[in-house]
C-alpha positions as CSV (number, residue, x, y, z in Angstrom):
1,X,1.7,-47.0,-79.9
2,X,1.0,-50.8,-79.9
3,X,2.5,-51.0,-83.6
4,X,5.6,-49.6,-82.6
5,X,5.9,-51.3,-79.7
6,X,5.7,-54.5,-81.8
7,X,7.9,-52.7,-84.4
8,X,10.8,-52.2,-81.6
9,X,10.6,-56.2,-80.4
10,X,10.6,-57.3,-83.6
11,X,13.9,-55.2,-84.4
12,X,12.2,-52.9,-87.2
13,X,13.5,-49.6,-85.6
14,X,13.0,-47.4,-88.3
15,X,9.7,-47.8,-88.0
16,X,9.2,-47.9,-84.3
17,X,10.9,-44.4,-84.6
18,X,8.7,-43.4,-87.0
19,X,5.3,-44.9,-85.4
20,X,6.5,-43.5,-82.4
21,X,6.8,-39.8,-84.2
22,X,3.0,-40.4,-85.5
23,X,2.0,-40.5,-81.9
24,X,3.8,-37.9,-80.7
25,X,2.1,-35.4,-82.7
26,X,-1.4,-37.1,-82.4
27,X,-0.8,-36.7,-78.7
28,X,2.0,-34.1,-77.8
29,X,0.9,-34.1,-74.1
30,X,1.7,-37.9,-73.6
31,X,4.8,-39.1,-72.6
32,X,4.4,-42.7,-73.7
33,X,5.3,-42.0,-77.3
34,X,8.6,-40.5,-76.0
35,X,9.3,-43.0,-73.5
36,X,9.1,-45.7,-76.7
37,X,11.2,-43.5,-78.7
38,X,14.1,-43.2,-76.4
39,X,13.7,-47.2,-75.7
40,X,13.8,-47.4,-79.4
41,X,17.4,-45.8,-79.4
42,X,18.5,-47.9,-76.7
43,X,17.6,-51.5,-78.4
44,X,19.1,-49.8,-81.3
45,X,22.4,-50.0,-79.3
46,X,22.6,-45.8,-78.6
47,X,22.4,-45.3,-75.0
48,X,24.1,-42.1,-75.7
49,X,20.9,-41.1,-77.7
50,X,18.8,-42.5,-75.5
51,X,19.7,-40.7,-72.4
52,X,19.1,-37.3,-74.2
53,X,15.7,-38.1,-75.2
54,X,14.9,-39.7,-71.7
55,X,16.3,-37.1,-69.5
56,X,14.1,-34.4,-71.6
57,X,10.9,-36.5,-71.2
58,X,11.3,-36.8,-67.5
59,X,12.1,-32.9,-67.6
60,X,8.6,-32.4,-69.1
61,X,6.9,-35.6,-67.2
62,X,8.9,-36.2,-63.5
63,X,6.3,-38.1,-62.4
64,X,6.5,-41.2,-65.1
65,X,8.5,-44.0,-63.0
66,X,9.2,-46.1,-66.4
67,X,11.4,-42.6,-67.7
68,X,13.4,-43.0,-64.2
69,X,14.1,-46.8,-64.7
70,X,14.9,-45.9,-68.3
71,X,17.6,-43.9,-67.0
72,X,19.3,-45.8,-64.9
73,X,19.7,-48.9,-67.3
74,X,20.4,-46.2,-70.2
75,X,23.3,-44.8,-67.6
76,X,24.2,-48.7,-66.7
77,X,24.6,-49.2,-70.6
78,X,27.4,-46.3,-70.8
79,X,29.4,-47.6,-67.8
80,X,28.3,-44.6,-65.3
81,X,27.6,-47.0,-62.6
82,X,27.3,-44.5,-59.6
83,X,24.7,-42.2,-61.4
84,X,22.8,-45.8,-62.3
85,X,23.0,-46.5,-58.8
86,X,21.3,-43.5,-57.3
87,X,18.4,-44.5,-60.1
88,X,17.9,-47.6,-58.5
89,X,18.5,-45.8,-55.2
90,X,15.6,-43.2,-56.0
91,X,13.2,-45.7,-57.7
92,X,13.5,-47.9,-54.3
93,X,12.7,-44.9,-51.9
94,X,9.8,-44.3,-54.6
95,X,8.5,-48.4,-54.2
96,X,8.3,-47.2,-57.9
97,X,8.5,-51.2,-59.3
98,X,5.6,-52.0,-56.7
99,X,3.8,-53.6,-58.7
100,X,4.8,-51.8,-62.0
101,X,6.2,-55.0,-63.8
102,X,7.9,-52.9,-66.8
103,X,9.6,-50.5,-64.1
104,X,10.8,-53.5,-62.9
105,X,12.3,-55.1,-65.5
106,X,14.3,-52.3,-66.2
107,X,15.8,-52.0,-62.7
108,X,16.6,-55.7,-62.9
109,X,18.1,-55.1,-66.0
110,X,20.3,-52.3,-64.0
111,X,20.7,-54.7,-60.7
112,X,22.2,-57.4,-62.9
113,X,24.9,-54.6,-64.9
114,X,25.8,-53.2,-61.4
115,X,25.5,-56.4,-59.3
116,X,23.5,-54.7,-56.7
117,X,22.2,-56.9,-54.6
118,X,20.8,-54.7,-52.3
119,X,18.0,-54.3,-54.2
120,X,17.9,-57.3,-56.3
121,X,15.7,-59.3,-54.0
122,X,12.9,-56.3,-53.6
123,X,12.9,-56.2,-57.4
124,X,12.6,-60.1,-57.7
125,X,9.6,-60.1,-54.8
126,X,7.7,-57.4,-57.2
127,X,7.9,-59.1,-60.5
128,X,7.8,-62.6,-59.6
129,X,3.9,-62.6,-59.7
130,X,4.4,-61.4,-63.4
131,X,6.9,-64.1,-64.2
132,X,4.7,-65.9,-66.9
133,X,3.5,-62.6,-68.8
134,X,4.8,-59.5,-70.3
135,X,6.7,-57.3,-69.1
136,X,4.8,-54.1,-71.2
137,X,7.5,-53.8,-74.3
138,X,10.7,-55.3,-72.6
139,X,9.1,-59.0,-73.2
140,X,8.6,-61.9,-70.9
141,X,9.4,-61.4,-67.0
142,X,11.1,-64.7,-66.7
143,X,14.0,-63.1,-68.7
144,X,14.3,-60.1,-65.8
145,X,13.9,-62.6,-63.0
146,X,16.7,-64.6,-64.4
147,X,18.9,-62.0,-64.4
148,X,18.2,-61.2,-60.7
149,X,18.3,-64.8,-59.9
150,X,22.2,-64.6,-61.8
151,X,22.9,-61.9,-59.5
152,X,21.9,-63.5,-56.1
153,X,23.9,-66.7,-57.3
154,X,20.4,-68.8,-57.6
155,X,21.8,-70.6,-60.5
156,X,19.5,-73.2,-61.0
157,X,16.2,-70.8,-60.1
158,X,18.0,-68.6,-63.1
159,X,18.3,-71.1,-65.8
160,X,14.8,-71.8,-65.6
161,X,13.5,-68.6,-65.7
162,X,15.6,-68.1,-68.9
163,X,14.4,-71.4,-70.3
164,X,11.0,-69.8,-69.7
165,X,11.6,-66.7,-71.3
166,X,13.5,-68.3,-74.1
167,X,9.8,-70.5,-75.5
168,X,7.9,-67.0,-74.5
169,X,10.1,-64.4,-76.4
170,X,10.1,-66.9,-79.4
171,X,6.7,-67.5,-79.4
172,X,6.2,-63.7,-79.5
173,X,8.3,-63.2,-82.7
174,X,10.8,-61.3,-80.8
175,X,14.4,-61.4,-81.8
176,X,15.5,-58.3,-80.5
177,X,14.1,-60.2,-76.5
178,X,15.0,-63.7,-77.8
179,X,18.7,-62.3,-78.6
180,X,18.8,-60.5,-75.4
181,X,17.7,-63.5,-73.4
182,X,20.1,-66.1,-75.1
183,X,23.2,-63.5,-74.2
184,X,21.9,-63.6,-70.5
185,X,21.6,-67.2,-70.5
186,X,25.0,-67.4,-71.6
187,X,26.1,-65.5,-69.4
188,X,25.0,-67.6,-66.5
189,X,26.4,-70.7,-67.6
190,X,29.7,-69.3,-68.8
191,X,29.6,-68.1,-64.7
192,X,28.2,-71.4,-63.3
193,X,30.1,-73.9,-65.3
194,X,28.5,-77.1,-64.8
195,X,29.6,-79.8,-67.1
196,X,28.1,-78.9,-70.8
197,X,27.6,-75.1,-70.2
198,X,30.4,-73.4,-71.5
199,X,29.4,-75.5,-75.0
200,X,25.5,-74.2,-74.5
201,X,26.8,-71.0,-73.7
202,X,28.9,-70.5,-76.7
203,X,26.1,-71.4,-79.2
204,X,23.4,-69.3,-76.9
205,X,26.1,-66.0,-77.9
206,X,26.7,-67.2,-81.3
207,X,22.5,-66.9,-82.3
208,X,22.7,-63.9,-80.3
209,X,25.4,-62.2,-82.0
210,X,24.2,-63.1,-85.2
211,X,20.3,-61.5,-84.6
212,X,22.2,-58.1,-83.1
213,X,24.6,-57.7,-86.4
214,X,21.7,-58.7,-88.7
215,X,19.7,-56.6,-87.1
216,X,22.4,-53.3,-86.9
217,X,22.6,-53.8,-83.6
218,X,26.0,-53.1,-83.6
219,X,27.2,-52.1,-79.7
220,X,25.8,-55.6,-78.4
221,X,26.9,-57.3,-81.4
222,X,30.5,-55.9,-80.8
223,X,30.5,-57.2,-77.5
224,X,28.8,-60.5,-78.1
225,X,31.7,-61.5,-80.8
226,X,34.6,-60.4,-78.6
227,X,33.7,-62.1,-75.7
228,X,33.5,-65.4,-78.5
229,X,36.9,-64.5,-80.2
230,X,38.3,-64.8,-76.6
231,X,36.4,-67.9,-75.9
232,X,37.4,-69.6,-79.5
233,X,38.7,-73.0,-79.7
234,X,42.4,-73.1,-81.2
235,X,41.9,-72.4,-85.0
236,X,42.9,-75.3,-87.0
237,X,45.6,-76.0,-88.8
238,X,45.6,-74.9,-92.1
239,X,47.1,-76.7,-95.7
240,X,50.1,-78.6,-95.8
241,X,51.9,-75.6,-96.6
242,X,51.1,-73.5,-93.7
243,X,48.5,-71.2,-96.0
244,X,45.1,-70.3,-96.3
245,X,44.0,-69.1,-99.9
246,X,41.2,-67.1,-101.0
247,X,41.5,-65.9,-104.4
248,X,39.9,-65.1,-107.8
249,X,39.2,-67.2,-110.8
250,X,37.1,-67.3,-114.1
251,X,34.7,-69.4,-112.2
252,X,34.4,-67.6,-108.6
253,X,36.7,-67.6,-105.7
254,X,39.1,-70.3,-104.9
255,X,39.3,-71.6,-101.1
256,X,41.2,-73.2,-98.8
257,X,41.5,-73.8,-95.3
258,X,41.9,-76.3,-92.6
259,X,43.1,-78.6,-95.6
260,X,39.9,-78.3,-97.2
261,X,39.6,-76.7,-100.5
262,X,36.3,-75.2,-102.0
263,X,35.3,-73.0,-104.4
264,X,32.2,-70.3,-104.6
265,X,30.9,-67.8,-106.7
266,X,32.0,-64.6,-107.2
267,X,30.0,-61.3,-104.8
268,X,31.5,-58.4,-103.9
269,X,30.9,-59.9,-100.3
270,X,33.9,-62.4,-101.1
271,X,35.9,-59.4,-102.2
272,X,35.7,-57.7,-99.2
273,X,36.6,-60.6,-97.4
274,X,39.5,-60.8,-99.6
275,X,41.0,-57.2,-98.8
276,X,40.3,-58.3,-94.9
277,X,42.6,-60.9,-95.1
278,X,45.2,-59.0,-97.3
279,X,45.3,-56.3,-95.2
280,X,46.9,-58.7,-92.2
281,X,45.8,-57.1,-89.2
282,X,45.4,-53.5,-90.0
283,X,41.7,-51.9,-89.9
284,X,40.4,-51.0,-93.5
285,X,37.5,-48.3,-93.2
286,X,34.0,-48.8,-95.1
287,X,34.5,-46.2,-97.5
288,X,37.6,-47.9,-98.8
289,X,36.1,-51.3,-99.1
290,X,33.0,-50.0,-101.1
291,X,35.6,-48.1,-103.4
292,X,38.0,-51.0,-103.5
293,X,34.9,-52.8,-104.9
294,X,34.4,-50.6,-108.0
295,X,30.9,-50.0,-107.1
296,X,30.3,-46.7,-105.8
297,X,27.6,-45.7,-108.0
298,X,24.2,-45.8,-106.5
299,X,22.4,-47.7,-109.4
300,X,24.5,-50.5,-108.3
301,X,23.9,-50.4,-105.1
302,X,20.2,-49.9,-105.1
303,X,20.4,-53.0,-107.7
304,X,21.9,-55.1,-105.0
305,X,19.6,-54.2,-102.6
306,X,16.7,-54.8,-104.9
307,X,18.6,-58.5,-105.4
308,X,18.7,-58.7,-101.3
309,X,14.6,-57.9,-101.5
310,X,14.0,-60.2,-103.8
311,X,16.0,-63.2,-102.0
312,X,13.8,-62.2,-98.8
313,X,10.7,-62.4,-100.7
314,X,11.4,-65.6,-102.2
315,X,13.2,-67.5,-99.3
316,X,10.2,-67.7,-97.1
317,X,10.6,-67.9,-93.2
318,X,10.7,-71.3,-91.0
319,X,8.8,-70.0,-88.2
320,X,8.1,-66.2,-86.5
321,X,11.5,-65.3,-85.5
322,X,12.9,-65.7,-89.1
323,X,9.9,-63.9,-89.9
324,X,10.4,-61.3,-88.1
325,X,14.0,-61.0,-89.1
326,X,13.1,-60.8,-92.9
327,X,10.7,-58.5,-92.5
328,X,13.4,-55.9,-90.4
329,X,15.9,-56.3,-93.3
330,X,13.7,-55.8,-95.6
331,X,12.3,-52.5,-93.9
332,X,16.5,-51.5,-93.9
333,X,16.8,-52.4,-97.4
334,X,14.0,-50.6,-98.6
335,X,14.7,-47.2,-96.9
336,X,18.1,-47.5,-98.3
337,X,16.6,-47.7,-101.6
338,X,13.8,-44.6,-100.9
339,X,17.5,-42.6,-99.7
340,X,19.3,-43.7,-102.9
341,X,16.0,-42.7,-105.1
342,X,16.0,-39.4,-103.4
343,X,19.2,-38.3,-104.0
344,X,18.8,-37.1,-107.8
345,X,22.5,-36.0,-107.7
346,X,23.5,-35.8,-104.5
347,X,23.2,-37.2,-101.1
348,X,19.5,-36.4,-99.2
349,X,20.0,-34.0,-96.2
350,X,21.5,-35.1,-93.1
351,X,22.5,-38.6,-94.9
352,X,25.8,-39.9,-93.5
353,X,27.8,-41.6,-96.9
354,X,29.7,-43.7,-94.1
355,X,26.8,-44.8,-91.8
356,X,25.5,-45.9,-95.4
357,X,28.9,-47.4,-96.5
358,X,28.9,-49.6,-93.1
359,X,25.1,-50.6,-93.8
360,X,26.5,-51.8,-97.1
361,X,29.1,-53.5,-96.5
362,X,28.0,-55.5,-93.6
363,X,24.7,-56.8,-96.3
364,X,27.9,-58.3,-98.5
365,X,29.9,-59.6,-95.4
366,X,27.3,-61.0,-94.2
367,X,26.2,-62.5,-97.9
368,X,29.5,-63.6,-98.4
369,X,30.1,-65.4,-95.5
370,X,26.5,-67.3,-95.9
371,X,28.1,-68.4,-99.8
372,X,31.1,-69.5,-97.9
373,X,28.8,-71.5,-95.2
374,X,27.3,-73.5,-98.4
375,X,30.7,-74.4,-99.4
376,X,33.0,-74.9,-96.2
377,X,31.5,-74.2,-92.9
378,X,35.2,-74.5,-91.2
379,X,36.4,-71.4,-92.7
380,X,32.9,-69.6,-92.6
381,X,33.0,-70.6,-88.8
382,X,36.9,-69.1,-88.5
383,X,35.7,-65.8,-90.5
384,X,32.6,-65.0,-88.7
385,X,34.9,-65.3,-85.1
386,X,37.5,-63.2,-86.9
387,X,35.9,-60.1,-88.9
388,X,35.0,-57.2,-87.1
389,X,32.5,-55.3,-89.2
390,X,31.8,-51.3,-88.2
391,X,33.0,-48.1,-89.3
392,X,36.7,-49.7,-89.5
393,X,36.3,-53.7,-90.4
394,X,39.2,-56.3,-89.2
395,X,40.2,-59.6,-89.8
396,X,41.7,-60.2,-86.5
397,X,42.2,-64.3,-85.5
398,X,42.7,-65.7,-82.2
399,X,46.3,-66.6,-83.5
400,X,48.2,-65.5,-86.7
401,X,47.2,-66.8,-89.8
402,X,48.6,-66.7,-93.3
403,X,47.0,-66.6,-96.0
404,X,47.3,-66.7,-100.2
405,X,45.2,-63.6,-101.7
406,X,44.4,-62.8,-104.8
407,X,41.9,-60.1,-106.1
């Protein structure tokens, strides 16, 4: 149980899913292996899943509080705010977060999605002797009382209760908290706006969305990078001409934007990137990009994954978050691999070729655009605002944009 706990906060959910199986069966009367299962779909962005698994643990175990708090932030997650509500309603006539700092959190989690300040200050009075530890596997209190403090308009009380949790969750090695707690932060000062916040927030929901889609978290990354595309500054103008290029030579792809030209080597990241941009607005599905690419063998692929593996290896991480981020890729990447070995002509049971395909190509989008960072932030700065990456992937700018393609 402790290891996947640390698995979950440290975003490697395959194998907090996993550790949390191992314990079920070492002790199938518990419910704290199921409880950390169904949090582990929820991080994972699936409240949908989450809400099954949660609704039969507290079936089998109606007296674990934690289950009933689960719930309700589970129900907040899917926009059913009036069966979230009578969660919070139930857990108050229970004083279930009485001194039960990880029921708690997850009501304040619910208080802040539903604004529900009628219980936000009995929530607040029971975790603020908590506020400098842990709030069992949902990280540092300070993050939960921030949220409350958001929702009772204590603005100043709020940012530093996130500045708090921000140094504790980091310290932890937590990016799945650390990403949480910078979108919440932004959110307050994108609310408050004192001079300076809306630039802090910005850059607080850029780290964040970058940890949830490097991660697979891909509900809060979704919402993280629409809520920048409509925040984006005006995109800026492009060559003389009134076009951007991205195209293919001998030597790797040619680029310009902004009036700046670069060029990078070739990846089948750039390529995708390339039919994006050709395909001028319209969605292009995953399946189409990875056969569009040539590539739809699964010796290639593994071979690219092995590449990915070995950069990770060899890279090295600055400090425990980037540590922690290596090490969840590299967990991804290498059950992708044990799936591809398995398949000895043919895909494994149950695998999903388009929940692979999406896997797949956000690696290359993602590698592309860190090539095109090296070269010309500008235009790696206007991609990563623009592409939508998911089953369907979409180059959509905050204002039309031309562009000269060739593949």
């Amino acid at each position: 149980m402790r290891q996947g706990g640390e698995a979950l906060v440290q975003g490697r959910f395959r194998e907090c899913e996993r550790l949390a199986a191992d314990a079920a069966r070492l002790a199938p009367a518990e419910a704290a292996p199921r409880l950390l299962a169904a949090l582990g779909r929820r991080e994972q962005g699936r409240p949908s899943e989450a809400e099954v698994l949660v609704r039969a643990l507290l079936a089998e175990h109606p007296d674990v509080d934690e289950g009933y708090a689960l719930l309700g932030a589970v129900l907040a997650d899917l926009g059913r705010d009036g069966e979230a509500r009578r969660q919070l309603d139930l857990l108050h006539e229970r004083a279930a977060w009485s001194d039960a700092p990880a029921v708690a959190a997850l009501a304040a989690e619910t208080a802040a999605d539903l604004d529900a300040t009628e219980h936000a200050e009995a929530i607040e009075a029971a975790l603020t002797p908590h506020a400098g530890a842990a709030a069992g596997w949902h990280g540092s209190a300070a993050r939960h009382l921030g949220l409350l403090g958001h929702v009772l308009g204590r603005w100043d009380d709020a940012e530093a209760r996130f500045r708090l949790a921000l140094d504790a969750n980091r310290a932890a090695g937590a990016p799945v908290l650390l990403a949480h707690t910078r979108r919440h932060y932004s959110a307050l000062l994108r609310a408050r706006g004192d001079d300076g916040d809306w630039e802090r927030a910005i850059a607080l929901l850029e780290e964040a969305a970058t940890v949830y889609r490097r991660l697979d978290v891909g509900r809060l990354a979704d919402e993280a990078e629409a809520v920048l595309r409509r925040s984006q500054d005006v995109a800026p103008a492009g060559p003389d001409d009134g076009f951007g290029v991205f195209r293919a030579t001998p030597d790797g792809w040619e680029l310009a934007f902004a009036g700046r030209p670069a060029v990078v080597a070739g990846g089948l990241g750039l390529a995708h990137v390339a039919t994006l941009l050709a395909a001028d607005g319209r969605p292009v599905h995953v399946l189409d990009l990875v056969a569009g690419a040539g590539d739809g063998d699964g010796a290639g692929v593994a071979a690219e994954y092995r590449a990915r593996l070995a950069e990770l290896d060899a890279a090295g991480a600055r400090d425990s978050i980037d540590a922690a981020l290596d090490r969840a890729e590299a967990d991804l990447l290498s059950a992708e691999l044990a799936a591809l070995d398995s398949d000895a002509g043919g895909p494994p049971a149950g695998a999903d070729p388009v929940d692979r395909a999406r896997r797949l190509v956000a690696l290359r989008l993602r590698t592309g655009l860190d090539q095109i960072e090296a070269v010309h932030p500008g235009l790696a700065h206007h991609l990563r605002r623009s592409i939508r990456t998911g089953t369907f992937c979409l180059y959509e700018p905050d204002r039309p944009a031309r562009w000269k393609i060739a593949r």
